[in-house]
N, C-alpha and C positions, 0 to 999 in steps of 0.2 A: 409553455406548459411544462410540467416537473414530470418525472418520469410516473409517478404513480397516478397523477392526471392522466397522461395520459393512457396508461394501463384500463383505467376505469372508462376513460372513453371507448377504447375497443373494448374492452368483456360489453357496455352496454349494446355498440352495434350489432355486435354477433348474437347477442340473448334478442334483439330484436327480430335477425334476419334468420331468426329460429336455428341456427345452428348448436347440435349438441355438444356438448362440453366445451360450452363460448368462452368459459373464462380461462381452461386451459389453453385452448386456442390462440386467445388473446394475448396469456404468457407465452408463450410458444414464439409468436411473433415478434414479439419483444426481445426475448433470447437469440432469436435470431438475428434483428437486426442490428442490437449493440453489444452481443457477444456476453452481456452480464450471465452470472450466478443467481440463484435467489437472494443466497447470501449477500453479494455485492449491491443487488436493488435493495433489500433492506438497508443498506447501509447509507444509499445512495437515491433513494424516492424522493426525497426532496427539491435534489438537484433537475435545474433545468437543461430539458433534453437539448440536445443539436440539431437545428431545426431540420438540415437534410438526411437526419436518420428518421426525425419523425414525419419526413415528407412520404418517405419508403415505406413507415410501418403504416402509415394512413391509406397507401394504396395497395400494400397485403391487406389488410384490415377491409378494406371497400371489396378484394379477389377473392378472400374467403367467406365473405359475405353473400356471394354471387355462387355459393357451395363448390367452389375450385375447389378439390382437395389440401390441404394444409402441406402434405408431401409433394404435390405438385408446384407448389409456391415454394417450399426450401430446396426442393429439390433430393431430396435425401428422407428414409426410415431406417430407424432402428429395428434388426433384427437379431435376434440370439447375438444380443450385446455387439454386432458389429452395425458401423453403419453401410448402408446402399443406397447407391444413385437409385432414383424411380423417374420418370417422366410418363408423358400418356402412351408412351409405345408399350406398359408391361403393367401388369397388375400390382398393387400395390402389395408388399408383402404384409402379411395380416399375423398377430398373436396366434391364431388357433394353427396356423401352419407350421409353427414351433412344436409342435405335437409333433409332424410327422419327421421333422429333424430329429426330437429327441427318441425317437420310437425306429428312426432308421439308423443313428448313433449306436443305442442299445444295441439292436439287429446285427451292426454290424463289428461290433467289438465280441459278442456271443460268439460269431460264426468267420470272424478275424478274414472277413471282409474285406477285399483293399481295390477294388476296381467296379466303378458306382456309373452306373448312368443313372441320368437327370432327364426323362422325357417331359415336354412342354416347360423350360429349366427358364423363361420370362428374364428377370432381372436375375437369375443366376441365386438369389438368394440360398435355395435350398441346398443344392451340390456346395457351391461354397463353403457355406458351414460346416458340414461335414467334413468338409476339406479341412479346414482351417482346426477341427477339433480333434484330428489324427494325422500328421505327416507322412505316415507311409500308403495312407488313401490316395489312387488314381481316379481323376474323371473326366467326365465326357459329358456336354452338358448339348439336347438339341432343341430345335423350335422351328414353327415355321416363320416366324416373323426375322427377318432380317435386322428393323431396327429394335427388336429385343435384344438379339445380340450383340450389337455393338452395345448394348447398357450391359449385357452381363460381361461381355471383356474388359469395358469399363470398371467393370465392379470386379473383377480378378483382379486386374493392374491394382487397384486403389487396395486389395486385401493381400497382397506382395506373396499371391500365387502365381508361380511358373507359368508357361504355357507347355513344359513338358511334365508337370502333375493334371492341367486340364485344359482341355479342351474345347470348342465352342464350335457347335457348327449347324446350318439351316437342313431338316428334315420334318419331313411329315411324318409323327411318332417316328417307325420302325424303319422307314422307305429307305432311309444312306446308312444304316447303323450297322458298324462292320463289328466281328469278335464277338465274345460274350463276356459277362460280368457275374461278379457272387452280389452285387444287389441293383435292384432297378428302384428306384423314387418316380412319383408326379405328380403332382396338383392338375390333375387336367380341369378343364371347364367343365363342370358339371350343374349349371342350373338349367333349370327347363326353361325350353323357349318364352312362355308365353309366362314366366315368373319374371323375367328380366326388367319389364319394365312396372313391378311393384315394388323395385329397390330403393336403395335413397339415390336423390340426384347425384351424390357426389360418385359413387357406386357406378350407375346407370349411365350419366351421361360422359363420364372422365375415366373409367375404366375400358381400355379396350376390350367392344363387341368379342372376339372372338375367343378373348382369353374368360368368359363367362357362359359363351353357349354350350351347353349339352347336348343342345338337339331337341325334342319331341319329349321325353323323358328324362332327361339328362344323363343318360347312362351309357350314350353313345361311345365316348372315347374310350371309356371302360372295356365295353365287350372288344374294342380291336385291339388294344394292350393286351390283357387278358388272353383272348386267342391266338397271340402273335408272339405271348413274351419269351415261349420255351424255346422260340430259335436263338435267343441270346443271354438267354438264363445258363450258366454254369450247374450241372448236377447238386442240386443244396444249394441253389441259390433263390433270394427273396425278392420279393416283388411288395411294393407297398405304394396305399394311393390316400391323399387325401380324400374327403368325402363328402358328402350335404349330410345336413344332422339326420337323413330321415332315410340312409340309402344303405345304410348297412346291411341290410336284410338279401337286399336283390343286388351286390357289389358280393356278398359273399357266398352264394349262390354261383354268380357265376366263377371264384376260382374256384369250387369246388366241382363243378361239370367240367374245368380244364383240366381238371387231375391236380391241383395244388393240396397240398395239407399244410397241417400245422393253420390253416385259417384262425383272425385272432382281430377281435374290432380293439380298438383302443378310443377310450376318450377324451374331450379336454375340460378345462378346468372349471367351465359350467357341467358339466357333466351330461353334456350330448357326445355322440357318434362323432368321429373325426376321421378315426385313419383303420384302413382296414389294409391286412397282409396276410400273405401264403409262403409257403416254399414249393417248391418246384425239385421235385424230388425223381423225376423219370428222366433216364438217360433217352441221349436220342438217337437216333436209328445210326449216323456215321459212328458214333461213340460204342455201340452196343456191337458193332461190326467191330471193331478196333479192338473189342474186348472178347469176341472170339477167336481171332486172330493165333 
């Protein structure tokens, strides 16, 4: 079979096995297994493949059929132009969480920001980039899953960050988090319990459980951040979270009953709800003692 045979055979299987956007998928697969360009398959569609790469892309092509994630089969997404190891220990990093990069980027270039914690930091994606888009940025990235962390030190090593610019370490939100910072990031899990399984398979069953639950209403991790952040908030310093398209309303609510200002939703490129932030503007009691001193 030539390469564009067999192309056409995988876009067909996936357009059967109802998978959305099968034919990229399809390419995708192809790119992966023989390292081609589009360009070079154009050049090169006629030629017949090597039967042990087309034995490989037949059994990706059968995996992503059976709605394995596409990232879970390469191994790797692209995120804010870098790439990152994924496997099923961490959520897949997603487009609309590039909102809360480029909106904690802004944030922190404004307010010349240089020390970031990353709560719920999964495959690391989030802090890293930030990392990577300013060098004089420090971080501290935590979680509770053990084998997230080893993908997001994975993913420092492979983005030829230090381990004295970041850090990686196992917490429950707040419970190990020593110091304070001028900004705090998170995507925490915010869908409602009982939404979880209306998602798509790939979603639902290949996403780790807990890096999706909310809770009851999904706004669970929210209220404990939020109530917890100004022990390691810096005077003027931000707090930003991703969000569900539908959660702004009752996420900004609550920074405002914790004394945050500057509250401020941001969107993304469909033009839902995404990323909501405060600043943290109240000293705290050992600081206010220090200051009468």
């Amino acid at each position: 079979m030539t390469y564009r045979e067999v192309w056409n055979w995988g876009k067909e299987i996936l357009r059967h096995a109802g998978i959305p956007e099968a034919d990229l998928d399809a390419w995708f697969l192809l790119e992966y297994v023989t390292g081609m360009t589009k360009t070079q398959y154009y050049v090169r569609d006629q030629e017949e493949m090597d039967s042990a790469k087309r034995k490989a892309y037949e059994e990706y092509i059968k995996r992503r059929g059976e709605r394995i994630p596409l990232q879970h089969i390469t191994g790797v997404q692209e995120f804010m132009g870098y790439p990152f190891a994924v496997d099923e220990t961490v959520l897949i990093p997603r487009q609309d969480t590039e909102i809360l990069v480029e909106e904690a980027d802004r944030v922190a270039r404004q307010s010349k920001a240089e020390r970031i914690l990353d709560v719920c930091t999964g495959s690391g994606c989030v802090l890293l980039s930030l990392l990577k888009m300013d060098e004089r940025r420090r971080g501290v990235g935590s979680d509770l899953s053990g084998d997230a962390l080893k993908v997001a030190e994975m993913n420092r090593e492979k983005l030829g960050i230090s381990k004295e610019r970041c850090t990686f370490f196992k917490s429950d939100l707040f419970e190990k988090i020593e110091g304070d910072y001028d900004l705090i990031v998170s995507n925490p899990p915010y869908i409602r319990t009982e939404e979880i399984e209306k998602l798509q398979e790939e979603v639902r069953l290949y996403d780790p459980y807990e890096a999706l639950d909310g809770k009851e209403d999904g706004l669970y991790f929210y209220r404990r951040m939020i109530s917890e952040a100004e022990l390691y908030l810096r005077k003027g310093g931000s707090l930003l979270f991703e969000i569900g398209y539908d959660q702004a309303e009752e996420v900004s609510g609550l920074f405002k009953e914790a004394g945050f200002e500057q509250i401020r939703v941001k969107k993304d490129l469909a033009g839902l709800d995404r990323v909501v932030g405060g600043v943290y503007n109240k000293a705290r009691e050992n600081e206010e003692e220090l200051t009468n001193v």
